[in-house]
N, C-alpha and C positions, 0 to 999 in steps of 0.2 A: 700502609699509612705514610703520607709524607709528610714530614715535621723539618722546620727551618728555624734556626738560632740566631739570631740579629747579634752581632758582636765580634769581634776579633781576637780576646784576651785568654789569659791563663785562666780567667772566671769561666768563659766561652767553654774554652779547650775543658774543664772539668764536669760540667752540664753536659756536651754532647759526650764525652766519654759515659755515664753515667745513665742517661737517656739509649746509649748503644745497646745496653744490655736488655731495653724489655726488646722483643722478638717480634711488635706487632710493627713495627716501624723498617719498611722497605725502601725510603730513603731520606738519608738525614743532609739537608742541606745547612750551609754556613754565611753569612751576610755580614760582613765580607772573609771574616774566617782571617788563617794565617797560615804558612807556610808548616806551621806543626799541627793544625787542625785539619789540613790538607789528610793526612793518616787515617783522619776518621769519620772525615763528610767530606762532602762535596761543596769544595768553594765557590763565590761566586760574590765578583769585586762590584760589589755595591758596597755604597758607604752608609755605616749603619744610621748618619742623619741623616741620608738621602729620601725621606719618607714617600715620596712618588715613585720613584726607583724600583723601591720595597714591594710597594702595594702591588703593581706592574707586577713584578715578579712572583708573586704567590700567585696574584689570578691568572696568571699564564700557567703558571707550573703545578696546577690545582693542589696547592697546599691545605694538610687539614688540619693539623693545628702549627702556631707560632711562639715561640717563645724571646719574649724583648729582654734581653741580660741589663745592656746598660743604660746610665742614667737621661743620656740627653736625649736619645728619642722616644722614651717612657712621659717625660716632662715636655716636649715638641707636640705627646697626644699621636704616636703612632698608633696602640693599642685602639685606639680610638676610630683610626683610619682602617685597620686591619679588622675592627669589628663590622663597622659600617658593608664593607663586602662578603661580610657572612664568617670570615677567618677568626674562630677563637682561638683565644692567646692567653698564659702565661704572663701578667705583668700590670699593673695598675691603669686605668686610665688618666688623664689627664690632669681630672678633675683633684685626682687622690696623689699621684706626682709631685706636688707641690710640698708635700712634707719635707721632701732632699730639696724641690726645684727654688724654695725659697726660705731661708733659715729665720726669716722673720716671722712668715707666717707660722713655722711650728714652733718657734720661740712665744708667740701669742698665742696658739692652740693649748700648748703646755701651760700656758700661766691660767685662762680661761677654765681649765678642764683642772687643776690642784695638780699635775700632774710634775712630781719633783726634778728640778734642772736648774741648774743654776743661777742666783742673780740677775738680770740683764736690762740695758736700755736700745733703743733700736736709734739710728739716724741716717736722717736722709741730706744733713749739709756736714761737710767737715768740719767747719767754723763751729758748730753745736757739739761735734764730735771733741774736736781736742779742746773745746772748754773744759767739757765733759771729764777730762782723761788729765786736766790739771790737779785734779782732787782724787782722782778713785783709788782706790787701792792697787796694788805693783804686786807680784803678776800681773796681769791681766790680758782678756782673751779679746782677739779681734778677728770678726769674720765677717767676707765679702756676703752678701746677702744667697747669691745665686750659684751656678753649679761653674766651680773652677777647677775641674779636676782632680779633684780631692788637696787645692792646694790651698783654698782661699782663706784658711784659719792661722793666726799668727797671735802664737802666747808669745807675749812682749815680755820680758825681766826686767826690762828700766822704762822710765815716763819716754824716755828720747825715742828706744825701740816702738812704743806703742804710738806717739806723735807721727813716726817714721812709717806705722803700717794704714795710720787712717789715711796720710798724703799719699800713701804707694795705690792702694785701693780706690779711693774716694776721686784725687786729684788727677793723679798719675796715668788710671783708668788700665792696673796694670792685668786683671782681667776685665775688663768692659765694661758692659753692662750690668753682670752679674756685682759690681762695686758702686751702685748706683746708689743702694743702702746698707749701712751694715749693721750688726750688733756689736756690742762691747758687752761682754760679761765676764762675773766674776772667775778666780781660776780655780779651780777644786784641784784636791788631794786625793788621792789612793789608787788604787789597781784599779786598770781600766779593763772591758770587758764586751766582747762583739758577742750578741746573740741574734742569729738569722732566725726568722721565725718564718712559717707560713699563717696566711689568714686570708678569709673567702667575707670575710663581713659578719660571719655568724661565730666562729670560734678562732681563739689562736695556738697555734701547735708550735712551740720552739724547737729549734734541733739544736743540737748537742752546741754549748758554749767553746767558746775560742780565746786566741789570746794572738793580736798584731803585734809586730817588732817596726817601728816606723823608721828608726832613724839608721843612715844610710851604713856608719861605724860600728863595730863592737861596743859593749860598753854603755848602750844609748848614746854615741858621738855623731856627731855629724849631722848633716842637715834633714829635715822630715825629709823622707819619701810615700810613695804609694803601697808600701809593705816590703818588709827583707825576710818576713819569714811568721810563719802562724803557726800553734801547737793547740789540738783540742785532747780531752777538755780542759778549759779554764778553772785547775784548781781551789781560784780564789772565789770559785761560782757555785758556792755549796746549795745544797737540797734547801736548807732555810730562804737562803737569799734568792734562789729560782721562785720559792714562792710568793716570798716578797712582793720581786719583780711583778709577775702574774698579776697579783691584787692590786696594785699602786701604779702600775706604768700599761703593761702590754695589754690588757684589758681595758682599763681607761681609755689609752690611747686609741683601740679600736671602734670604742663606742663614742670615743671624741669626734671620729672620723665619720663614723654614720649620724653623726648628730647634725653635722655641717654639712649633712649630702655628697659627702665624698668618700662615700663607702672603699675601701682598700681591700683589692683583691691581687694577690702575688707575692710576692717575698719580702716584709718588712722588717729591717736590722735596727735592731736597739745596740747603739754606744754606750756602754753606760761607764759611769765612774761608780765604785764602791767605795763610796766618802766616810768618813767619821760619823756623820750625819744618816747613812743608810746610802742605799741605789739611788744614781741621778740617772738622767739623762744627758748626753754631752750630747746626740745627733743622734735621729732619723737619716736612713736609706731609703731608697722605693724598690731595692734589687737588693739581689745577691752582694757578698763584700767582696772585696777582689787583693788578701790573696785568704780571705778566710773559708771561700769558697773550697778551696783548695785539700780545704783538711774535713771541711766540713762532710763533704759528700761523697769521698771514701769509704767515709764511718755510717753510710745509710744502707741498711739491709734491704728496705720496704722499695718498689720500682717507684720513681723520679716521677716517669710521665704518667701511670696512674695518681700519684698525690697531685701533680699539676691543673690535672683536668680537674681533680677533684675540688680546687680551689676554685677553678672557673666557672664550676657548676654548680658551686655553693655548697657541696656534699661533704668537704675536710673533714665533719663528725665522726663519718661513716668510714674514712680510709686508712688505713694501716698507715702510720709512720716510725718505724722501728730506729735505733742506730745500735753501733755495737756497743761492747761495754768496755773496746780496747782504745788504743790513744792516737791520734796522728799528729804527722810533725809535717810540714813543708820548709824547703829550705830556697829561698831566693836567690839564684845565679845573674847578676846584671851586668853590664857592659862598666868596667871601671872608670871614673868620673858620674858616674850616674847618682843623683837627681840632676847634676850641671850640665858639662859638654862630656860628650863621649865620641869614641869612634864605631863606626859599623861596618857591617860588610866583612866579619869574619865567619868562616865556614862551622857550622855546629856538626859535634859527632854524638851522637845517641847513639849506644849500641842496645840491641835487640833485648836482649834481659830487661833491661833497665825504663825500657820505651813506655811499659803502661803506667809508669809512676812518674811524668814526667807531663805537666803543663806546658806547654808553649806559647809566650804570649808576645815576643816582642821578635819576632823571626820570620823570614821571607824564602820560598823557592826560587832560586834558580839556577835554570841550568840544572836542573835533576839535585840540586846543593839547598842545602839549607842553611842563608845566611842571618847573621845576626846585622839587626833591623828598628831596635829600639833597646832602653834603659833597663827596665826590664825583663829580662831576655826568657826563663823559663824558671816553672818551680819543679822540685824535687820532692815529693810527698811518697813517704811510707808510715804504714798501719802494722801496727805492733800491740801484743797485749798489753804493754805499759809503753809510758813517754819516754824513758830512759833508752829503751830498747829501741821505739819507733824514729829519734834522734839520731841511735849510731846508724840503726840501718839509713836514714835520707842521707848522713853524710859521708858512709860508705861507695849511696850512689850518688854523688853529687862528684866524688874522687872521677867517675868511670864518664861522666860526662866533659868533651873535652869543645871550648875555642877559646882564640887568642884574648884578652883582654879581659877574662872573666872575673868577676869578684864577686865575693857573700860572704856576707857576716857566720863569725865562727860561732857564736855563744848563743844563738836560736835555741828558745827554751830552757835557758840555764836557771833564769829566775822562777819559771814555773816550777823544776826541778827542787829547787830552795823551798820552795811554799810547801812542795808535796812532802819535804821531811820533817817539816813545823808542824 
């Protein structure tokens, strides 16, 4: 069976690690992969927008199934492209994409459907916007409408910073088009909380809860980034509040989506906040999270690519999803200066122990070398019976992993740590 991964990332690198292990798979291709996924498919420099590229490429290389990791050509309607010639995938169509591709729209799904998430008004002129934001309450959140990298949301602490993020967005145009509208809403309070689920349209299957570290310092300091480090499971995500969840969010939600004809098939991630108030929803994914991925799918006993098909075929009732009952930790290695400017082009050492617990997502071959190539350079995940354990061990190998300029947050997991003794 040939099976190919649209993506480049530590997300990527975890899925075909993962997907390696069922036995019926003879060759696993990467689109466009990375200089550390090189180890374990076969690369091949397409770019994961390049949607004709793609297509090209499977119907030459008689691909039989696909799997679309990330956001923008899930939301472009690749799955869509790669149905149309017979290739089933792994991954929502286009129609259903729009959950992540437009925050409006599932800002209006959720209000429509009772489904709990925060306060909000939607606008499409800034002039309406910062009237808007003379009166509202401080906090408050602002988000570009459309897919900025995970970077288009800006909780403001004063009226000036949130004036400062509808001009950034709105005027400034400082991701595009994706800032054409945005929301403003309220800021909510408590422990936040990533659950990846699977759904095929008929049921939803959550795998084990997580917990992102965003900000780039120790301490929660520094500026958001894209993940410094993830620990499952998310203590603060008890058996109660999973059911909660179930009855009020991931159910709704799912039958919100077949309601609207946009049935959702492939991996949908619930953000949530656990408020005073109960489970919100801060955001809808249409993928995998990326670096939750990371912990996530360590911890799965059941094979990857039979539950995949199993969502594509509508059968998820029927298919084993197991995870273990022990803990993972990831730990985030980035190039220092990272979310800002950094440098690259230093050489990475992984040594051979240490290779299977090791994502690569921001890293390049060559020259037989593997250089460091983006911000976030690679994760560190170990599985332990408990999080205490599965901690020292990531940061035992996080020690053995060596290049120049490296930095990661030291205190990954210290607050979950806190929760598990209360």
């Amino acid at each position: 069976m040939k099976v190919m991964v649209v993506g480049g990332g530590g997300r990527e690198h975890a899925i075909i690690k993962k997907l390696k292990e069922n036995q019926t798979i003879e060759k696993l291709y990467a689109l466009p992969g990375n200089g550390g996924i090189a180890r374990d498919a076969q690369c091949v420099d397409i770019a994961a927008t390049d949607l004709e590229k793609i297509v090209a490429f499977a119907k030459e290389n008689g691909i039989d199934y696909a799997v679309v990791a990330p956001d923008d050509p899930l939301v472009m309607g690749l799955v869509d492209e790669l149905n149309a010639i017979g290739i089933p995938c792994f991954g929502p169509d286009k129609k259903a994409a729009i959950i992540e591709g437009s925050k409006v729209f599932s800002k209006d799904l959720m209000k429509k459907y009772g489904i709990p998430t925060a306060e909000y008004e939607t606008f499409d002129n800034a002039e309406a916007a910062l009237k808007y934001l003379e009166t509202s309450a401080i906090p408050v959140v602002v988000k570009a409408d459309g897919l900025a990298l995970g970077k288009g949301v800006i909780i403001a602490q004063t009226r000036e910073e949130a004036f400062d993020a509808v001009k950034s967005i709105m005027e400034d145009k400082k991701f595009g088009k994706s800032g054409d509208q945005i929301v403003i809403e309220e800021f909510l309070t408590g422990p936040e909380v990533s659950v990846l689920s699977f759904t095929d349209g008929k049921c939803v299957v959550p795998m084990i809860s997580s917990m992102d570290h965003k900000r780039a310092k120790d301490n929660d300091e520094g500026l958001n980034t894209g993940g410094m480090g993830t620990v499952a499971p998310n203590p603060y995500y008890t058996d109660e509040i999973a059911a909660e969840c179930m009855e009020k969010i991931f159910l709704p939600t799912m039958n919100a989506m077949n309601a609207e004809g946009r049935t959702f098939k492939g991996c949908l991630y619930f953000g949530l906040m656990l408020t005073p108030n109960g489970p919100k929803v801060i955001e809808y994914n249409c993928r995998f999270g990326d670096p939750e991925t990371q912990v996530v799918l360590p911890l799965l006993e059941s094979d990857l690519l039979t539950i995949m098909q199993a969502v594509t075929n509508e059968t998820l009732a029927d298919a084993e999803v197991k995870f273990s009952d022990g803990s993972a930790a990831c730990v985030i290695m980035a190039s220092d200066g990272y979310p800002a400017s950094y440098e690259k082009g230093f050489e990475i050492t992984i040594p051979d122990e240490v290779a299977d617990h090791v994502y690569v997502a921001g890293a390049k071959l060559s020259d037989g070398k593997l250089l460091t190539s983006g911000g976030r350079v690679l994760g560190v995940t170990a599985v332990s019976k408990d999080l205490k354990s599965a901690l020292e061990e990531a940061y035992a190998m996080v020690d053995k992993v060596k290049f120049d300029n490296a930095y990661y947050r030291h205190d990954i997991g210290q607050k979950a740590l806190k929760a598990l003794e209360n």
